[in-house]
C-alpha positions as CSV (number, residue, x, y, z in Angstrom):
1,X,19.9,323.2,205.1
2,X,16.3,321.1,204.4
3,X,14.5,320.7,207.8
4,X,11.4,319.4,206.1
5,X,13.4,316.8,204.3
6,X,13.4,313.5,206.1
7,X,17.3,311.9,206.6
8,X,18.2,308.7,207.4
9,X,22.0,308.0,207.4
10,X,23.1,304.1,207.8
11,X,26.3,303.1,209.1
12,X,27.6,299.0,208.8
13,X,23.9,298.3,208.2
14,X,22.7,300.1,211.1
15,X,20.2,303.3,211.5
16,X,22.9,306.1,213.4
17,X,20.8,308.8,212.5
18,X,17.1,310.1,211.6
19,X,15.3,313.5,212.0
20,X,11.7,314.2,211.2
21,X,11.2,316.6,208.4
22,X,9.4,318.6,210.3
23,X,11.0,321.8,210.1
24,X,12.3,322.1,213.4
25,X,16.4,322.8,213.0
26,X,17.0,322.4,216.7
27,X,15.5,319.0,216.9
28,X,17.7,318.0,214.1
29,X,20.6,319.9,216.5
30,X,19.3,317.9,219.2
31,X,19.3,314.6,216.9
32,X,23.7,315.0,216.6
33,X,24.4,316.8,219.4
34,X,21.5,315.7,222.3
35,X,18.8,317.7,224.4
36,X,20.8,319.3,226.9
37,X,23.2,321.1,223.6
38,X,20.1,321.8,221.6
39,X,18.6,323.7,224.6
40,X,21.8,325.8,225.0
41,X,22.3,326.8,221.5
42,X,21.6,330.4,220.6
43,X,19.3,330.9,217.4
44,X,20.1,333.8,215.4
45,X,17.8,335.9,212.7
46,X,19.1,338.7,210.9
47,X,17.9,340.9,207.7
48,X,20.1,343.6,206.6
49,X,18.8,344.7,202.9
50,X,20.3,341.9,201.1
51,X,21.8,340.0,203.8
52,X,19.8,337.2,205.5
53,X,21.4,335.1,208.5
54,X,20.1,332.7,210.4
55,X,20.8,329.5,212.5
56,X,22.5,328.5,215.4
57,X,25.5,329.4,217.6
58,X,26.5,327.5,221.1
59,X,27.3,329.5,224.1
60,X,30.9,330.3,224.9
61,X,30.7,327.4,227.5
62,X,29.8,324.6,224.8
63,X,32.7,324.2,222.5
64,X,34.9,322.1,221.2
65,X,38.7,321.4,220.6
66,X,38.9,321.7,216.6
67,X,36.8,324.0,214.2
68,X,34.7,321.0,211.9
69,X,31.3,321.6,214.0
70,X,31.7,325.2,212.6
71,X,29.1,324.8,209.0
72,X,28.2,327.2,207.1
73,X,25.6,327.2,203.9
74,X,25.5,330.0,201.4
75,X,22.3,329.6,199.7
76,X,21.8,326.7,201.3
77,X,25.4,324.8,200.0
78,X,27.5,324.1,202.2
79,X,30.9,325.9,202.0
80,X,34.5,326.2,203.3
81,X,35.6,329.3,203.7
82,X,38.2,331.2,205.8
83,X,37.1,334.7,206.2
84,X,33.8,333.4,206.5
85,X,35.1,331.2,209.9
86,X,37.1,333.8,211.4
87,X,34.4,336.6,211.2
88,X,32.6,334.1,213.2
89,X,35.1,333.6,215.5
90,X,35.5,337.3,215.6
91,X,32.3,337.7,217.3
92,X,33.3,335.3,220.1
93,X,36.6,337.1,220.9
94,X,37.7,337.3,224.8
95,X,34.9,334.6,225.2
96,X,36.7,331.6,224.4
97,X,39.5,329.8,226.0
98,X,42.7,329.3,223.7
99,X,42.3,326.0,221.6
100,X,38.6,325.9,222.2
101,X,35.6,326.7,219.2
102,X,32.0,326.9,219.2
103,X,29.4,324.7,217.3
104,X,27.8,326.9,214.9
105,X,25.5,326.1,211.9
106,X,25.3,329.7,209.8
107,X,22.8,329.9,206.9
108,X,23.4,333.0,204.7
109,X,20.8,334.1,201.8
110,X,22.3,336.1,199.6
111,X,21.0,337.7,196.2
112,X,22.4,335.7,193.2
113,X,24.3,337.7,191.7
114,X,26.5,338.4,195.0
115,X,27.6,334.6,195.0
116,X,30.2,333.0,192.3
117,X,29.7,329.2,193.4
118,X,32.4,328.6,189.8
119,X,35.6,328.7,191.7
120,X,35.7,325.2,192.5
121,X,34.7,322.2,191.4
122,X,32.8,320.6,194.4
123,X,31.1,323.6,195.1
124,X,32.3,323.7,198.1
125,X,34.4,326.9,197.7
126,X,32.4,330.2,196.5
127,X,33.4,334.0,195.7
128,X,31.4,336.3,197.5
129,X,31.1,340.3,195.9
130,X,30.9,342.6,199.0
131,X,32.3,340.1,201.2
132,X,34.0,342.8,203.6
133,X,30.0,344.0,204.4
134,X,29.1,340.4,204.5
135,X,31.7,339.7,207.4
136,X,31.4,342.5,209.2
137,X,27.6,341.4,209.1
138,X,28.4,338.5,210.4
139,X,31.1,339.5,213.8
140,X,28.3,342.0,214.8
141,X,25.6,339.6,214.6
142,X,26.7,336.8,216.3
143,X,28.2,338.9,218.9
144,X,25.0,341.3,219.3
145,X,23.2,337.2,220.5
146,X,25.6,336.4,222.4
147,X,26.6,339.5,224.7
148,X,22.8,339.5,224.7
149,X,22.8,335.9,226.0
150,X,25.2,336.4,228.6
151,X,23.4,339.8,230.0
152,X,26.1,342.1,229.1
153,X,26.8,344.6,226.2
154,X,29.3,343.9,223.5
155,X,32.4,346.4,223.7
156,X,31.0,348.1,220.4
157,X,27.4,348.1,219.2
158,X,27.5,350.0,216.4
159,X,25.9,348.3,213.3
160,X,28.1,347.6,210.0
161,X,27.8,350.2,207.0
162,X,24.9,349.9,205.0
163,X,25.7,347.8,201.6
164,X,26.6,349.6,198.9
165,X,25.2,348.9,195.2
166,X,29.1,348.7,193.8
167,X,30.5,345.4,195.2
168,X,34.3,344.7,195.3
169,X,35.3,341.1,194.5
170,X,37.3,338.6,196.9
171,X,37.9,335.7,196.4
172,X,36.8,333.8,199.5
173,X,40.1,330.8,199.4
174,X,42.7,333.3,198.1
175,X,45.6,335.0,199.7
176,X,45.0,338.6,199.2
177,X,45.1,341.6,201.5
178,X,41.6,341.3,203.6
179,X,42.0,337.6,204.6
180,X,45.6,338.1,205.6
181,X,44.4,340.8,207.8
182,X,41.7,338.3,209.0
183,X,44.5,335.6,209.9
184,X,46.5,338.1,211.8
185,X,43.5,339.1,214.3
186,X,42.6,335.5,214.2
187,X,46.3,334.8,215.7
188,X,45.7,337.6,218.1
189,X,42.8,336.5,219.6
190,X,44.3,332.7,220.3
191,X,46.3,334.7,223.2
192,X,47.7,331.5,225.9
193,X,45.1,331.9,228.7
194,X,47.3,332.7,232.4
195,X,45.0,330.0,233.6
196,X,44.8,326.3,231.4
197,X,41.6,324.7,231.8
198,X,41.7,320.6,230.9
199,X,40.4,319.1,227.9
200,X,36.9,317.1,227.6
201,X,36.3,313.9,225.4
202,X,34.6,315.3,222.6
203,X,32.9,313.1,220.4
204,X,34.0,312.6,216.0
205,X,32.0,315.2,214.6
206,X,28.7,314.1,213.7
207,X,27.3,314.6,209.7
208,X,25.2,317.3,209.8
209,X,22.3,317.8,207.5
């Protein structure tokens, strides 16, 4: 979330870890992950009117067996969040094996006054007002990059509904109607492939700044 703020993380004494400060997010990718992943990772910029997303997305043959390298930051704090992590996984559907999920580091900016960061005490859950618009953002994005990446055409290109000025609160950790909805497709998309394709030693996930 601060590329131009120096880290250093020690572990039993020892320097693990250092980037630069200089700015660069996929040297810092390159610093957890190594060269040959920071040189396949997608960037992604968007703006749409109050909407900013940026970062990083690996292609659908760089991915791992759990979903903890998936980060995002709204307003540059981190955050868990469910519908935010199946949009996400939306926008990789058909391209994924079952049991397999991309590295992705997703930086939102949002206006203030879209984000309630008060609904938990860490921080580390937030309500987000529009959040239907914000997801939809979000699938057609990532899945514009990577379709774009891999020389072919998503299956629909049209681009999500402009936002509206009257927002309509959900809560982004409860159990109400849209994240339900999100679950189920989630499930769908986990479809057993015909053909099972072995595991590879992944490594602990890795802090990431």
């Amino acid at each position: 979330a601060f590329p131009y703020v120096r880290f250093q993380l020690f572990q039993d004494g020892r320097s693990s870890l250092m980037t630069s400060g200089n700015g660069d997010r996929r040297e810092v990718i390159a610093k957890l992950y190594g060269a040959d992943i920071a040189r396949k990772m997608l960037e992604v910029i968007s703006q749409h009117e109050a909407i900013s997303i940026s970062g990083f997305i690996s292609p659908s043959d760089v991915t791992r067996s759990n979903r903890r390298e998936i980060t995002f930051f709204v307003n540059r704090r981190p955050v868990q969040d469910v519908a935010l992590t199946t949009a996400l996984l939306q926008a990789y559907h058909t391209l994924l094996m079952v049991g397999r999920f991309p590295i992705a580091m997703i930086f939102l900016e949002l206006a203030p006054e879209m984000v309630d960061v008060n609904v938990h005490p860490a921080k580390r859950e937030v309500r987000i007002r529009n959040e239907r618009v914000l997801i939809d953002q979000i699938a057609h994005v990532l899945k514009k990059e990577l379709h774009r990446a891999r020389g072919s055409q998503p299956a629909s290109s049209a681009a999500p509904a402009p936002l509206k000025p009257t927002f309509h609160e959900h809560s982004a950790v409860s159990s109400g109607p849209t994240l339900q909805l999100l679950r189920e497709q989630a499930a769908e998309w986990q479809t057993p492939p015909e053909v099972p394709v072995p595991d590879t030693p992944v490594r602990d996930a890795p802090l990431f700044q």
